[in-house]
C-alpha positions as CSV (number, residue, x, y, z in Angstrom):
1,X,-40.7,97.6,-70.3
2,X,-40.2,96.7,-66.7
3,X,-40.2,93.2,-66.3
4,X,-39.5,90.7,-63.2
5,X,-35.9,90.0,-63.5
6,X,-35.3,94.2,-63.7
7,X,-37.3,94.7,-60.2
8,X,-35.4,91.5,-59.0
9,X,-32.1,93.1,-59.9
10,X,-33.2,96.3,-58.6
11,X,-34.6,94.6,-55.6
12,X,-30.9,93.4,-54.8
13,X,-29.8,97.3,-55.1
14,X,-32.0,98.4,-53.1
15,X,-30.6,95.7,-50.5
16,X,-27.1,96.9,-51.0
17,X,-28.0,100.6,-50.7
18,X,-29.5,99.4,-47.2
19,X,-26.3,98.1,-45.9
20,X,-24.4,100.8,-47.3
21,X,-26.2,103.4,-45.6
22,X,-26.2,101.6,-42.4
23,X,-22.5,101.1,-42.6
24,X,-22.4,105.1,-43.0
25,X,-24.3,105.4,-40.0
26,X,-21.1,103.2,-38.4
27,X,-18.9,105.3,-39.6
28,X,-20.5,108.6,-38.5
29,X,-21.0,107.2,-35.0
30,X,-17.3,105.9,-34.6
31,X,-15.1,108.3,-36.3
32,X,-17.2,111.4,-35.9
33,X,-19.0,111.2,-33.1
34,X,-16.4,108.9,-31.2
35,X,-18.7,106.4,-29.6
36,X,-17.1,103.3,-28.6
37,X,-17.6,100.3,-30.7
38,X,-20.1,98.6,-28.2
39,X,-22.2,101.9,-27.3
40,X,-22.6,102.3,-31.0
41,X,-23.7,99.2,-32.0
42,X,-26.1,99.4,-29.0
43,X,-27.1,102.7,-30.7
44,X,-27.6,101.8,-33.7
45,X,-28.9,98.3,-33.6
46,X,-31.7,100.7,-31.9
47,X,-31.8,103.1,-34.4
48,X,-32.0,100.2,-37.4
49,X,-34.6,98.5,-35.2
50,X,-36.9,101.8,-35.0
51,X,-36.2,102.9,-38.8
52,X,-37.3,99.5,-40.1
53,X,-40.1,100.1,-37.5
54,X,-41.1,103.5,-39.2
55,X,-40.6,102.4,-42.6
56,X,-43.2,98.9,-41.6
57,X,-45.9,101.4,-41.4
58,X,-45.2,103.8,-43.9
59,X,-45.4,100.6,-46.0
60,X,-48.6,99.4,-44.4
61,X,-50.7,102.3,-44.4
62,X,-49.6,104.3,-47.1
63,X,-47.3,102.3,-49.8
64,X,-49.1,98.9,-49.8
65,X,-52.5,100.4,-51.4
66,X,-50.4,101.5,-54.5
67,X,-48.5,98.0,-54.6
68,X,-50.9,94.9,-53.3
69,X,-53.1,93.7,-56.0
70,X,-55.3,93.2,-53.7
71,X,-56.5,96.6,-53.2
72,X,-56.3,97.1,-56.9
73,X,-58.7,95.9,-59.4
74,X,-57.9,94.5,-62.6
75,X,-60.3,92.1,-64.0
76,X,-57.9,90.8,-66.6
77,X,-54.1,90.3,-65.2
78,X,-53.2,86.9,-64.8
79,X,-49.6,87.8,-63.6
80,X,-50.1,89.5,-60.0
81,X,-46.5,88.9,-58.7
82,X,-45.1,92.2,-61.0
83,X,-47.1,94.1,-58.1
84,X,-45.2,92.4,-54.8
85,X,-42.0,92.9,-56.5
86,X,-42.8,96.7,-57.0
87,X,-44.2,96.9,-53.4
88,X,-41.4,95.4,-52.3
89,X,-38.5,97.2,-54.3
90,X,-40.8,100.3,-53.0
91,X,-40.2,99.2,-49.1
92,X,-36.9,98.8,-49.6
93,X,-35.8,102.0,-51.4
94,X,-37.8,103.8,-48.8
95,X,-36.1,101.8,-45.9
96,X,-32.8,103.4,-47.7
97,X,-33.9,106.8,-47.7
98,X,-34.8,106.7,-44.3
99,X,-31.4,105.4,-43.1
100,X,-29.4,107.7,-45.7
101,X,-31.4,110.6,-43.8
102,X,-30.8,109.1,-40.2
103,X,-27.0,108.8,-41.0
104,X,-26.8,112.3,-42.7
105,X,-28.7,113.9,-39.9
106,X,-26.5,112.3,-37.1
107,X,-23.5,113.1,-39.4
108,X,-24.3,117.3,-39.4
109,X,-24.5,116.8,-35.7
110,X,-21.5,115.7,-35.2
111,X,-20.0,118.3,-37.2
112,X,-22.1,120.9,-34.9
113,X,-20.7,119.3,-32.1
114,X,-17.3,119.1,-33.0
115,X,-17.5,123.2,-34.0
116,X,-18.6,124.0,-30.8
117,X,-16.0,122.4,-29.1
């Protein structure tokens, strides 16, 4: 049974995977793509910025029916807090998967770039 201390603990993942993919995103930009440290931070300050941006309202218009009791109607639960930690756990890992796919499609084109060189 999924309880509140799991979706805690699994919110702190999700929070770790988020910097983990944003430090790939560093790496692919310095090493691979060999951007200076200041024009990548630029970059991707800019590219954190818009993904959290995208991810917002994928949350707001799509994810945030399924999560927010509010939209949801159960006469008998006392307990509605289980439903924010879900929504957010559900922000979060998809705020991860948008940065793993950012950083794995700047990564392949480096690699393209580099080949054609």
């Amino acid at each position: 049974m999924i309880n509140e201390a799991t979706l805690a603990i699994l919110l702190v993942v999700f929070m770790m995977l988020n910097f983990v993919t944003v430090g790939y995103l560093f790496f692919v930009l310095i090493d691979k793509m060999r951007m200076s440290k200041v024009k990548s931070t630029l970059y991707i300050t800019l590219q954190v910025i818009s993904t959290f941006l995208v991810a917002l309202l994928f949350y707001h218009f799509v994810i945030s029916r399924f999560t927010d009791p509010a939209y949801l109607n159960f006469p008998n639960l006392r307990d509605y807090s289980l439903y924010y930690m879900i929504g957010w756990n559900a922000f979060f890992a998809f705020l991860a998967l948008l940065y793993l796919l950012n950083a794995i499609a700047h990564h392949i084109y480096a690699k393209r770039r580099l080949e054609s060189y």
